[in-house]
C-alpha positions as protocol buffer text, in pm:
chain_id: "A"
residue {
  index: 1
  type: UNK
  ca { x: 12618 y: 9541 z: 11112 }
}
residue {
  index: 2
  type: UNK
  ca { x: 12573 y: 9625 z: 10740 }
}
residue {
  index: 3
  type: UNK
  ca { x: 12790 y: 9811 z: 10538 }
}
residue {
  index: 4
  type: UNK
  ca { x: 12617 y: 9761 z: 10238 }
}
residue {
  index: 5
  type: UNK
  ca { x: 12446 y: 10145 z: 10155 }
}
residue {
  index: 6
  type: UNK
  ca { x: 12772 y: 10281 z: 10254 }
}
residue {
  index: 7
  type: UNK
  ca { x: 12982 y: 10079 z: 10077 }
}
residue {
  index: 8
  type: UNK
  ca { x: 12825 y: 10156 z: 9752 }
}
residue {
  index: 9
  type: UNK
  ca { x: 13107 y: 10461 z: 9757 }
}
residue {
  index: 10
  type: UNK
  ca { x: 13280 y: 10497 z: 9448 }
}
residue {
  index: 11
  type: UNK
  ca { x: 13619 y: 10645 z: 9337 }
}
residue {
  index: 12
  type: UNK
  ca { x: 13537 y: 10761 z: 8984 }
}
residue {
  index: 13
  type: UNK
  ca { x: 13829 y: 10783 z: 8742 }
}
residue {
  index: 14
  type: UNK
  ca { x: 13706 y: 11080 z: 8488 }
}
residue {
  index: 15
  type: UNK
  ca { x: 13985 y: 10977 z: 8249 }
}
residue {
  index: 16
  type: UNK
  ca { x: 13795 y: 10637 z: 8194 }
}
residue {
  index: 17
  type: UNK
  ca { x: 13471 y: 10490 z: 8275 }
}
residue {
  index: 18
  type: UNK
  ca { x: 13592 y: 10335 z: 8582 }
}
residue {
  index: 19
  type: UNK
  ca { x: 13422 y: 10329 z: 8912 }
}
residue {
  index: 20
  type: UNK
  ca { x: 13691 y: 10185 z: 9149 }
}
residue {
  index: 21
  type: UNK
  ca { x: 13506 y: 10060 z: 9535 }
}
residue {
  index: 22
  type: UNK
  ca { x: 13729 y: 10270 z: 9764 }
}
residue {
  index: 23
  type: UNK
  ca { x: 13721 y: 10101 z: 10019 }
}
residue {
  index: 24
  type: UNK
  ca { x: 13855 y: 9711 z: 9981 }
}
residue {
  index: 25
  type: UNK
  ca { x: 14025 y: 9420 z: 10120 }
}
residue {
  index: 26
  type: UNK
  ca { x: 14380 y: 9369 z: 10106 }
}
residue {
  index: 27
  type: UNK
  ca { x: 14508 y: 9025 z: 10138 }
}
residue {
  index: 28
  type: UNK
  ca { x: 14899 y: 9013 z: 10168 }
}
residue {
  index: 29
  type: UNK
  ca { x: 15023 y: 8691 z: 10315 }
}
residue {
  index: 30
  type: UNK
  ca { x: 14673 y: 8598 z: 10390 }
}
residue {
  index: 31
  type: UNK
  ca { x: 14652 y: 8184 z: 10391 }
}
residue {
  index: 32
  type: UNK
  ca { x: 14345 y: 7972 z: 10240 }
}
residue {
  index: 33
  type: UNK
  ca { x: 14227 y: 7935 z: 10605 }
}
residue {
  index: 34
  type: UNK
  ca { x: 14232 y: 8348 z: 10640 }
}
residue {
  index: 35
  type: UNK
  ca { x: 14079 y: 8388 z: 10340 }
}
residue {
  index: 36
  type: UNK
  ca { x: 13812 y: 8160 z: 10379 }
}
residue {
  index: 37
  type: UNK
  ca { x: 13701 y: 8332 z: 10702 }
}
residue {
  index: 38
  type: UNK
  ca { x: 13746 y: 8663 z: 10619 }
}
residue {
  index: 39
  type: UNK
  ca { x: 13589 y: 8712 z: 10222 }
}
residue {
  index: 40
  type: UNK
  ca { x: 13305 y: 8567 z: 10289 }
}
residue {
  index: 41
  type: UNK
  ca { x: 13216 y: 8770 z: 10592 }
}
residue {
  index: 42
  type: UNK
  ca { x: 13354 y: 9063 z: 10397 }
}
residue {
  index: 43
  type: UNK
  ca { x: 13089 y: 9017 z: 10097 }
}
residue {
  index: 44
  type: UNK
  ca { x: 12842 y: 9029 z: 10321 }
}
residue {
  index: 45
  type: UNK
  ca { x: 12967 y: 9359 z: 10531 }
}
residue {
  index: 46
  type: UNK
  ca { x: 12985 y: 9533 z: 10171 }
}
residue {
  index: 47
  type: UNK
  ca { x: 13287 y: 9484 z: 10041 }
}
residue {
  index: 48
  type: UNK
  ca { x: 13324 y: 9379 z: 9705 }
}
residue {
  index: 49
  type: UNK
  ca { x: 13655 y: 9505 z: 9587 }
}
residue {
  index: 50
  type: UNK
  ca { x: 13915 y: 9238 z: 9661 }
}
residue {
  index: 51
  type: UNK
  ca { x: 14289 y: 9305 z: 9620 }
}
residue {
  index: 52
  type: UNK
  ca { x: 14555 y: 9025 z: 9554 }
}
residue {
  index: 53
  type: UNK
  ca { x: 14891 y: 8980 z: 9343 }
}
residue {
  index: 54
  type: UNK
  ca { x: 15129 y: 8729 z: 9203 }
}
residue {
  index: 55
  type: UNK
  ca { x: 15294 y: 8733 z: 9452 }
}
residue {
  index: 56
  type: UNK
  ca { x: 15142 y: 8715 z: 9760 }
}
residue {
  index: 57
  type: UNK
  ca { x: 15080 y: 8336 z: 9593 }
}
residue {
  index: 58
  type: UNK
  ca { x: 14711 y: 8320 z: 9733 }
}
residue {
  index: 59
  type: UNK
  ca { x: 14566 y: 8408 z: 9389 }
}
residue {
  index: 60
  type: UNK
  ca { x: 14441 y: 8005 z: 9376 }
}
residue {
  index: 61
  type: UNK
  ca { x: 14299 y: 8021 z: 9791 }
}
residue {
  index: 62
  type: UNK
  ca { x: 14069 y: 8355 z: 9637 }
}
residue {
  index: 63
  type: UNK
  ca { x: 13964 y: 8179 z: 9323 }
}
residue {
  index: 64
  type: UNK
  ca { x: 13827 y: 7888 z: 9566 }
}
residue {
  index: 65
  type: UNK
  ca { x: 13666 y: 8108 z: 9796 }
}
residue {
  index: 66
  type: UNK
  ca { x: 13464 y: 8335 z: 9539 }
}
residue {
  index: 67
  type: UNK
  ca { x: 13417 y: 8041 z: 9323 }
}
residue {
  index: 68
  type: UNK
  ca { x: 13171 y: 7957 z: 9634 }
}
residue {
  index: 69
  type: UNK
  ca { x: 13047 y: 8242 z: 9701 }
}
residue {
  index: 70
  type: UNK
  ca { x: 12659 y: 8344 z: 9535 }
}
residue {
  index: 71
  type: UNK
  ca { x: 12756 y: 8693 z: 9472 }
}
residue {
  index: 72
  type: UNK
  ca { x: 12734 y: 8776 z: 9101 }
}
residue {
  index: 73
  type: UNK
  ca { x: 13086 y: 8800 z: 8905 }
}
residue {
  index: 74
  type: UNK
  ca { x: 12998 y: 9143 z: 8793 }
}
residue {
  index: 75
  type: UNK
  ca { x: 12942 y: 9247 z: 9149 }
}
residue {
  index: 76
  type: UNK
  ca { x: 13287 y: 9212 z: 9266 }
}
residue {
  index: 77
  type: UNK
  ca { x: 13595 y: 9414 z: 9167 }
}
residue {
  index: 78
  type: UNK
  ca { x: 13911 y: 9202 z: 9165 }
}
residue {
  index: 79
  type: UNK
  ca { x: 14276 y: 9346 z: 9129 }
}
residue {
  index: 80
  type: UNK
  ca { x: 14578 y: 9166 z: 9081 }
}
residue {
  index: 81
  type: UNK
  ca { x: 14917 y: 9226 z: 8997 }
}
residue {
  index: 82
  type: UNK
  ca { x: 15211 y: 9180 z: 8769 }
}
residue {
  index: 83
  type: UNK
  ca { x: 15507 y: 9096 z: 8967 }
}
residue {
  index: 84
  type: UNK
  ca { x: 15878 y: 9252 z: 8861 }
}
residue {
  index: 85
  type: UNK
  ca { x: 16018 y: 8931 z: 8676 }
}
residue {
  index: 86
  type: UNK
  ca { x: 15669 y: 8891 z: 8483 }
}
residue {
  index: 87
  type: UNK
  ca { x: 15711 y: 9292 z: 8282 }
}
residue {
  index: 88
  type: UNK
  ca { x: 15822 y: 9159 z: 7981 }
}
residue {
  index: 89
  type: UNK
  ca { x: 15563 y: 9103 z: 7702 }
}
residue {
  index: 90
  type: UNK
  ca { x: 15556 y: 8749 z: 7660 }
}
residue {
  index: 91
  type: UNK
  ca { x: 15577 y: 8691 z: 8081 }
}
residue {
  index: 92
  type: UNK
  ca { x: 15282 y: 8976 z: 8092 }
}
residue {
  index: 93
  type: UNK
  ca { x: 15040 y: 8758 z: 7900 }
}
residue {
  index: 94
  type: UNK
  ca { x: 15157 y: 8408 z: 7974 }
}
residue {
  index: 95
  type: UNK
  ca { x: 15191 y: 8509 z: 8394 }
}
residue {
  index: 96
  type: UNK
  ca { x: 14851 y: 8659 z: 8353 }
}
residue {
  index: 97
  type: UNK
  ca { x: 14672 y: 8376 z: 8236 }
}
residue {
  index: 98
  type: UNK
  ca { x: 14778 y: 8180 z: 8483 }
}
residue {
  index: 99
  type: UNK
  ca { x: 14670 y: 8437 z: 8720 }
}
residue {
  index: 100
  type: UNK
  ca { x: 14316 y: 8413 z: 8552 }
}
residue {
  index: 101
  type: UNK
  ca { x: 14302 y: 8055 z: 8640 }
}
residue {
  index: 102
  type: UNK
  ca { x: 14393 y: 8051 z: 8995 }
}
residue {
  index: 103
  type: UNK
  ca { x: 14096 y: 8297 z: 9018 }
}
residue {
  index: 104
  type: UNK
  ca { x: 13836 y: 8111 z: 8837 }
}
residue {
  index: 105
  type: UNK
  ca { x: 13762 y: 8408 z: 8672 }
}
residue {
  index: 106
  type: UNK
  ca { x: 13665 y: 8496 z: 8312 }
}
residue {
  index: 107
  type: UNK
  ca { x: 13822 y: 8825 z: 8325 }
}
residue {
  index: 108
  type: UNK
  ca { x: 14036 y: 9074 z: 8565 }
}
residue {
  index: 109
  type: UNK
  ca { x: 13879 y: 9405 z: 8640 }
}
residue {
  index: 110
  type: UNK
  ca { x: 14194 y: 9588 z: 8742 }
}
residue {
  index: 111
  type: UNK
  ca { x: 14549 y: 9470 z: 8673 }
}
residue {
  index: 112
  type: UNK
  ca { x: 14849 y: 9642 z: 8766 }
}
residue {
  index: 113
  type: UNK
  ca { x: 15245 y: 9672 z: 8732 }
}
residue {
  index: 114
  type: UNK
  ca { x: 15303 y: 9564 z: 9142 }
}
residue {
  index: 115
  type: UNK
  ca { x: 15658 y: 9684 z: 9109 }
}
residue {
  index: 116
  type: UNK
  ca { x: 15846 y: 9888 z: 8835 }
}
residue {
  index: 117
  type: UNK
  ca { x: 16151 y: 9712 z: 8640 }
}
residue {
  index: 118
  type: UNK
  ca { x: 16438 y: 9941 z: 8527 }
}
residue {
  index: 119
  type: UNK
  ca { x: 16514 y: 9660 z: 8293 }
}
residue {
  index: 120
  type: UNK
  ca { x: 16218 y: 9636 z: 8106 }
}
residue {
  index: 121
  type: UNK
  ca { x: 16036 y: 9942 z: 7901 }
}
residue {
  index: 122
  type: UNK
  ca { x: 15748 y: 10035 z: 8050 }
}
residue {
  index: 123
  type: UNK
  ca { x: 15610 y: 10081 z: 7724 }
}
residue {
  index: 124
  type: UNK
  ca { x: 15673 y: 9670 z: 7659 }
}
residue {
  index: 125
  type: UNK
  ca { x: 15455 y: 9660 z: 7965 }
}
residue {
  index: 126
  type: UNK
  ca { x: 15162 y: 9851 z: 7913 }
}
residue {
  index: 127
  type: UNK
  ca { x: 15157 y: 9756 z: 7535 }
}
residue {
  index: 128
  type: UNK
  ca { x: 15082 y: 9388 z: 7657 }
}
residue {
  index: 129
  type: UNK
  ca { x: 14852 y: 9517 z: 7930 }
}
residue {
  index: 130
  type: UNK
  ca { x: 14699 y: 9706 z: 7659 }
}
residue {
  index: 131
  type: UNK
  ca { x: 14659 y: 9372 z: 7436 }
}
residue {
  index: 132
  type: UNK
  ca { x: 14461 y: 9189 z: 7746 }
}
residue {
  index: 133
  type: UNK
  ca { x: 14209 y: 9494 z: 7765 }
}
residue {
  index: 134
  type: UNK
  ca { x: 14145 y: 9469 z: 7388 }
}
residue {
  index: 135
  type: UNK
  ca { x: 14101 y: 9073 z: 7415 }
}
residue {
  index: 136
  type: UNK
  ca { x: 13815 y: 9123 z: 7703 }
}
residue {
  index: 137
  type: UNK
  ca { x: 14035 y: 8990 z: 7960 }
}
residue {
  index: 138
  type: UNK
  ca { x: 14149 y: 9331 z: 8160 }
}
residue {
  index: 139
  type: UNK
  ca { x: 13881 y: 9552 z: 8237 }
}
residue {
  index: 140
  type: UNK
  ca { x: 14107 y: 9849 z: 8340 }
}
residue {
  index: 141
  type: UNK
  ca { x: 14543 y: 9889 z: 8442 }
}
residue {
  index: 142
  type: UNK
  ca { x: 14770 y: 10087 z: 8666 }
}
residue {
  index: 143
  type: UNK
  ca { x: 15036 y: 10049 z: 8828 }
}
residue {
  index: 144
  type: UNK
  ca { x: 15175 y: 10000 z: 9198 }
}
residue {
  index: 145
  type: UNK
  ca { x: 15495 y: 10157 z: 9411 }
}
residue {
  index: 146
  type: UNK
  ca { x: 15565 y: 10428 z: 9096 }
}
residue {
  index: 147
  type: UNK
  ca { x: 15750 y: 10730 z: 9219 }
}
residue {
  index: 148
  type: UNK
  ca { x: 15549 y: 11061 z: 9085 }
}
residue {
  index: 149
  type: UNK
  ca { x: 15822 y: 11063 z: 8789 }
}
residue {
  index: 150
  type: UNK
  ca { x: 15742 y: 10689 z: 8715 }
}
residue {
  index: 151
  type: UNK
  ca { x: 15358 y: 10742 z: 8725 }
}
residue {
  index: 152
  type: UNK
  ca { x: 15335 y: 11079 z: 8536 }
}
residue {
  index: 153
  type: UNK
  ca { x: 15556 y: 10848 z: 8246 }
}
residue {
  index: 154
  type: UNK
  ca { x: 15317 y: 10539 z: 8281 }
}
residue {
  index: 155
  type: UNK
  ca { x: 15029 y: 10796 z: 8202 }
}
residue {
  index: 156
  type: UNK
  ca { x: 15199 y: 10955 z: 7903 }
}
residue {
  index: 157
  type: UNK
  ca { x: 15301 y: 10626 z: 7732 }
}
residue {
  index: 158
  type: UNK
  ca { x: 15010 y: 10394 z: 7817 }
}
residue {
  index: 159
  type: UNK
  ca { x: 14774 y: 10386 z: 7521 }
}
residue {
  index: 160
  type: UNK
  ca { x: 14538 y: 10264 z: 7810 }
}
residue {
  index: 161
  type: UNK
  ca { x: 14433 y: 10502 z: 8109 }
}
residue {
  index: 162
  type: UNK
  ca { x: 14664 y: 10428 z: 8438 }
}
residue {
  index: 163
  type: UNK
  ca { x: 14335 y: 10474 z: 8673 }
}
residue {
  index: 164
  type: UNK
  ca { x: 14540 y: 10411 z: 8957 }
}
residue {
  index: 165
  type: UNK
  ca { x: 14887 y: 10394 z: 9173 }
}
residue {
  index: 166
  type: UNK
  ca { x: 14859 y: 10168 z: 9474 }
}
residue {
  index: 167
  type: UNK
  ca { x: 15077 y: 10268 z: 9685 }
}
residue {
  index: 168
  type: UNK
  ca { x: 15199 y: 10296 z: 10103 }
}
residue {
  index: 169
  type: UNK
  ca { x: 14983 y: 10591 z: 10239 }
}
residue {
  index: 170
  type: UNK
  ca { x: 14871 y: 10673 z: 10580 }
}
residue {
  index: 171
  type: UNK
  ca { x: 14867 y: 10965 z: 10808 }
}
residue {
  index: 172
  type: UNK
  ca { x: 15244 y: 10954 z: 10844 }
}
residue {
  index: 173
  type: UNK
  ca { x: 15402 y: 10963 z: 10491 }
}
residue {
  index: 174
  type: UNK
  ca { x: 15347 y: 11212 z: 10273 }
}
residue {
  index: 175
  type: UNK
  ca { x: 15183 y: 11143 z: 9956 }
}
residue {
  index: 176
  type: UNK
  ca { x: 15170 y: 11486 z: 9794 }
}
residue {
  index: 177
  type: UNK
  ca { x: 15344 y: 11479 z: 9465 }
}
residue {
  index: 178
  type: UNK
  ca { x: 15151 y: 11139 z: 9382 }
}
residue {
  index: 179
  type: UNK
  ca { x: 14819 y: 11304 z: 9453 }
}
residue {
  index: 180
  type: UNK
  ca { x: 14870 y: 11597 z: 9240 }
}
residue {
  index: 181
  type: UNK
  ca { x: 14949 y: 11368 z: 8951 }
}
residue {
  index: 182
  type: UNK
  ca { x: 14650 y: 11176 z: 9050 }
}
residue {
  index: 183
  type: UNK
  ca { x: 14416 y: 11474 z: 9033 }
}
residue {
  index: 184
  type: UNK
  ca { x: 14608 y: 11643 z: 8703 }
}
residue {
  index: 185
  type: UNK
  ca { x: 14555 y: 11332 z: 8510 }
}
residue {
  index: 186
  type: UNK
  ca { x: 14236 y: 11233 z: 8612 }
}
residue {
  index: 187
  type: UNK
  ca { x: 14409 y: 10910 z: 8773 }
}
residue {
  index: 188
  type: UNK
  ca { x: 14349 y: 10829 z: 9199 }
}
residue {
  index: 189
  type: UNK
  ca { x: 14565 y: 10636 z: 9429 }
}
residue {
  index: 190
  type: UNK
  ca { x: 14516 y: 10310 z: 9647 }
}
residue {
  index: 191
  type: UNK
  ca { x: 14612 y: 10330 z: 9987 }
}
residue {
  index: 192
  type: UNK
  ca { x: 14824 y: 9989 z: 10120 }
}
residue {
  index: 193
  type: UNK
  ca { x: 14911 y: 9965 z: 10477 }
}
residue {
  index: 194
  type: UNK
  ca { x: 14656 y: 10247 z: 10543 }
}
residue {
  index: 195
  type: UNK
  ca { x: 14649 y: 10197 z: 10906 }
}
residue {
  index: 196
  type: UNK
  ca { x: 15000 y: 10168 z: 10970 }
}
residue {
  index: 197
  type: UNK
  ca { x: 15030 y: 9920 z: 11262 }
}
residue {
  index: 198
  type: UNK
  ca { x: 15118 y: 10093 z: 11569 }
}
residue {
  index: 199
  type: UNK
  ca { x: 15193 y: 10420 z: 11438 }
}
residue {
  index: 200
  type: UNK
  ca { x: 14848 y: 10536 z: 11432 }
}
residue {
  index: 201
  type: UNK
  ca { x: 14702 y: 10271 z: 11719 }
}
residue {
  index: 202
  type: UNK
  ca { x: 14980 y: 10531 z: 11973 }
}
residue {
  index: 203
  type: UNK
  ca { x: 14894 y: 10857 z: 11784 }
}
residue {
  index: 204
  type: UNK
  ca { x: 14758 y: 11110 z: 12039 }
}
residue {
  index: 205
  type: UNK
  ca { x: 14618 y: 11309 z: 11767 }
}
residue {
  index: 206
  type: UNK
  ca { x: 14481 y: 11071 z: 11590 }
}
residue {
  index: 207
  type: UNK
  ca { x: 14318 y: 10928 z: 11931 }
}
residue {
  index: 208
  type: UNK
  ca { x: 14183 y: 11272 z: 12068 }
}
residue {
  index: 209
  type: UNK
  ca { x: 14003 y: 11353 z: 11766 }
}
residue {
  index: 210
  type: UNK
  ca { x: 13907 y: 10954 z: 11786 }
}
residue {
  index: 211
  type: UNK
  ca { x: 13735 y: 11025 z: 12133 }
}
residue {
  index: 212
  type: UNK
  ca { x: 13529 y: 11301 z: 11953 }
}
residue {
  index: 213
  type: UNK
  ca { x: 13345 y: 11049 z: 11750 }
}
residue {
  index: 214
  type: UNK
  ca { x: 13376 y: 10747 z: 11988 }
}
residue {
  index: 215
  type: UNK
  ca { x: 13621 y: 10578 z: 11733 }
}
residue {
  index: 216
  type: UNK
  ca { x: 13948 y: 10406 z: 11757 }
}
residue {
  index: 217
  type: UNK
  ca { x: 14270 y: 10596 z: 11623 }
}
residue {
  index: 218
  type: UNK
  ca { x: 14244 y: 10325 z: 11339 }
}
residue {
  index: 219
  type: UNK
  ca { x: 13893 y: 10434 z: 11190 }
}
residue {
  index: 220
  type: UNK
  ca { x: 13996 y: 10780 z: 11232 }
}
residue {
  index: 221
  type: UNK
  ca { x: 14301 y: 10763 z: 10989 }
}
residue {
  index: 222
  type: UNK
  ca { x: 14088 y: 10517 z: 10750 }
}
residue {
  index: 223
  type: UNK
  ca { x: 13818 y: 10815 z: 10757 }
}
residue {
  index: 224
  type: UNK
  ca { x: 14022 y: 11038 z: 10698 }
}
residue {
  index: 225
  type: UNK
  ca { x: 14146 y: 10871 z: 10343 }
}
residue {
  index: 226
  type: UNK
  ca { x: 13818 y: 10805 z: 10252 }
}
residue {
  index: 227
  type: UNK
  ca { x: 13707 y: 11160 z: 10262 }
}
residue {
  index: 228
  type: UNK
  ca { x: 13980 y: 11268 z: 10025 }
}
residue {
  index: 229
  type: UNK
  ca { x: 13870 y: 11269 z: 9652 }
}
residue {
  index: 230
  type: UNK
  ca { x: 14024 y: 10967 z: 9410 }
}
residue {
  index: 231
  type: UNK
  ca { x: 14162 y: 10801 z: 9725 }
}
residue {
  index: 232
  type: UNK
  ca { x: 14099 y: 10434 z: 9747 }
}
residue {
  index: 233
  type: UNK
  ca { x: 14195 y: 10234 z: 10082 }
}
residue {
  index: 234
  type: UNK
  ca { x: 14254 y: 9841 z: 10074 }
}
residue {
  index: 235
  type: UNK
  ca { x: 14295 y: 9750 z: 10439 }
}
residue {
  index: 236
  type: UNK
  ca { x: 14418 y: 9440 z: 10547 }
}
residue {
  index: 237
  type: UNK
  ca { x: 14283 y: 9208 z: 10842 }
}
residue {
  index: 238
  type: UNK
  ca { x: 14223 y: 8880 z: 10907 }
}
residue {
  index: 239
  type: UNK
  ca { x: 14042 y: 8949 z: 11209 }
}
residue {
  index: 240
  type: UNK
  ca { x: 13685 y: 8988 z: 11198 }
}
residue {
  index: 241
  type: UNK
  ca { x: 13666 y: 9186 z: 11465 }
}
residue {
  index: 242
  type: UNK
  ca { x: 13894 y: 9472 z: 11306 }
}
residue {
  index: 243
  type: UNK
  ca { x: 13721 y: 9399 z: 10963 }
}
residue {
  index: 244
  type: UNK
  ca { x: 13352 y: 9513 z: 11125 }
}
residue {
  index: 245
  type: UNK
  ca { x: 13568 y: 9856 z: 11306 }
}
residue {
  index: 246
  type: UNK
  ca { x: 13726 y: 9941 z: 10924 }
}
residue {
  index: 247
  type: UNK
  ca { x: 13389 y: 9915 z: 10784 }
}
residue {
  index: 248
  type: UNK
  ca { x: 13227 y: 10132 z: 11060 }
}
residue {
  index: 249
  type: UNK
  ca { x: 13343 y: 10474 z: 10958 }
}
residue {
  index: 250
  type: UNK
  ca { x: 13046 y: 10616 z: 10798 }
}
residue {
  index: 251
  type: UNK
  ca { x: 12861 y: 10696 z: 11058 }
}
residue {
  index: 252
  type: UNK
  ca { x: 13050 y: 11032 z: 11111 }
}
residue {
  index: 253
  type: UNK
  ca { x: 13289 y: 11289 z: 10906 }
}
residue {
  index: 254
  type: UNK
  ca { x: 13585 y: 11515 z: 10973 }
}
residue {
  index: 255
  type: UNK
  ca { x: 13521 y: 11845 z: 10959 }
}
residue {
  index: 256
  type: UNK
  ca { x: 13781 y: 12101 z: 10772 }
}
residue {
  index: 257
  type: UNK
  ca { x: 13990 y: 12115 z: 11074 }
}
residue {
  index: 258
  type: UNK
  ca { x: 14054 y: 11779 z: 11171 }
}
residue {
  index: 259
  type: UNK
  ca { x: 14144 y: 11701 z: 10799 }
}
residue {
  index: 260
  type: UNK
  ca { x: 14394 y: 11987 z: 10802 }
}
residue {
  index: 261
  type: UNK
  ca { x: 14515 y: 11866 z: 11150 }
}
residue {
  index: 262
  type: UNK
  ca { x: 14560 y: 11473 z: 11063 }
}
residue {
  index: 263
  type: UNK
  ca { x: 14754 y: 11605 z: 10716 }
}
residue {
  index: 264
  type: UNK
  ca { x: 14957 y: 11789 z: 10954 }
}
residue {
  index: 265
  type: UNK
  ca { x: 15147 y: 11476 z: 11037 }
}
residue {
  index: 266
  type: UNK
  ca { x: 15235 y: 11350 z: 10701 }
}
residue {
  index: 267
  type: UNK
  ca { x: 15508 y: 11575 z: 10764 }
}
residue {
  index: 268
  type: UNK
  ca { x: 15683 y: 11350 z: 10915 }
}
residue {
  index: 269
  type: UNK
  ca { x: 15726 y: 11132 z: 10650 }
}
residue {
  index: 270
  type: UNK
  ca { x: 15814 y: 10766 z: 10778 }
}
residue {
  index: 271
  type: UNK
  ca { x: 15771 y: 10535 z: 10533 }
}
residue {
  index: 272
  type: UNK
  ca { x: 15697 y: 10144 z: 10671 }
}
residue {
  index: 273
  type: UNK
  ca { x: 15769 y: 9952 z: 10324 }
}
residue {
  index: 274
  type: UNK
  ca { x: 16095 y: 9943 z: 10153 }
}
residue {
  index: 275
  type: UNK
  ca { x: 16047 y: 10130 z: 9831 }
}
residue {
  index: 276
  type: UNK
  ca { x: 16286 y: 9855 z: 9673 }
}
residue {
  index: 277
  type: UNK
  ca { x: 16245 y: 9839 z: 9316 }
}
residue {
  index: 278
  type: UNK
  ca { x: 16065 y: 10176 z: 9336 }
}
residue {
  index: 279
  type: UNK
  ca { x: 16426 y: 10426 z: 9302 }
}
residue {
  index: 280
  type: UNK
  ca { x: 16201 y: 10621 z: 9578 }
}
């Protein structure tokens, strides 16, 4: 199977040059020996936008594996994040830089706020951010698990565009009030946990209009985000297997009613991951 025509799809960020891959490869408590099955074979299905963060503590395993990999640097897109304790200004730059390291990188394309920090101004926090972008080292920020309040302020104080809000959304929590920020600002959002384990594997909807199309109840709901404008998806798998089924969903498209019917069950709303530090 290759991905690689397909995968060529873009979430463009009008506020800023940025072209954002929308679909990538999450990597949340993902080991060395996961990682160096799984990017490898990813790179070659078409994926080149990776997604990491200080804290999943695998920033070093990633650096190792791309730092083997032929694929040019400016190929890949590689997003990181800022973890809570690290806002401040002096933690932003000295946290990042170790960050840089682990990667064996020269530079970060997107780096983002994972959590917010009630503590610390979020102007502190983008100010630094905004100090790494001017020194070559940050090609573009955002920010991750902001409330619509929290990312409509990030916008309006960052001297930097926020091109994006990664955040929990699937076909069962409603994402509304993020999205129309998104679109209003000319911002998008990044889909974590897009699947959502067994809520979608059990969904009849999700499985009928599956059977349509020959596809699982999983690469209906991942279709399903990637047909929405500014939405970016960064699945996570370990499996090979379920890596080759995420990447095959371009082979068909929802049509108006399916869409509608699919939103349909954001209504009810369940959200997997503790909003935490969020003040959801």
């Amino acid at each position: 199977m290759n991905n690689l025509n397909k995968l060529s799809i873009h979430a463009d960020v009008s506020s800023v040059d940025a072209s954002i891959p929308k679909m990538g490869l999450g990597t949340y408590k993902m080991d060395h020996n996961d990682l160096n099955k799984i990017i490898p074979l990813a790179l070659e299905m078409g994926i080149r936008h990776i997604d990491t963060a200080q804290m999943y503590g695998n920033e070093a395993a990633i650096g190792d594996v791309l730092s083997k990999e032929s694929k040019p640097r400016e190929e890949l897109f590689i997003t990181t994040k800022l973890w809570h304790t690290n806002l401040r200004k002096a933690n932003v730059i000295q946290s990042f830089h170790v960050s840089l390291k682990k990667l064996k990188t020269d530079y970060i394309d997107l780096l983002l706020i994972h959590w917010p920090n009630v503590d610390v101004p979020l102007e502190e926090t983008l100010k630094a951010m905004h100090t790494l972008v001017e020194d070559g080292k940050v090609r573009f920020i955002g920010v991750s698990n902001f409330n619509p309040r929290l990312f409509k302020k990030a916008i309006d104080v960052s001297e930097e565009p926020i091109v994006t809000n990664q955040v929990e959304y699937h076909p069962f929590i409603n994402q509304d009030a993020l999205l129309e920020v998104a679109e209003k600002n000319q911002s998008s959002i990044t889909a974590y946990r897009p699947i959502a384990g067994n809520l979608v594997s059990s969904n009849n909807t999700l499985r009928e209009i599956g059977n349509r199309y020959d596809k699982e109840p999983s690469q209906i709901a991942l279709r399903w985000l990637m047909q929405q404008k500014d939405v970016i998806a960064i699945p996570k798998t370990s499996n090979p297997k379920h890596l080759e089924k995420n990447l095959n969903i371009y082979d068909f498209e929802l049509n108006e009613e399916e869409m509608i019917e699919i939103k349909k069950l954001t209504n009810e709303n369940i959200r997997q991951i503790d909003p935490g530090f969020a003040e959801w």
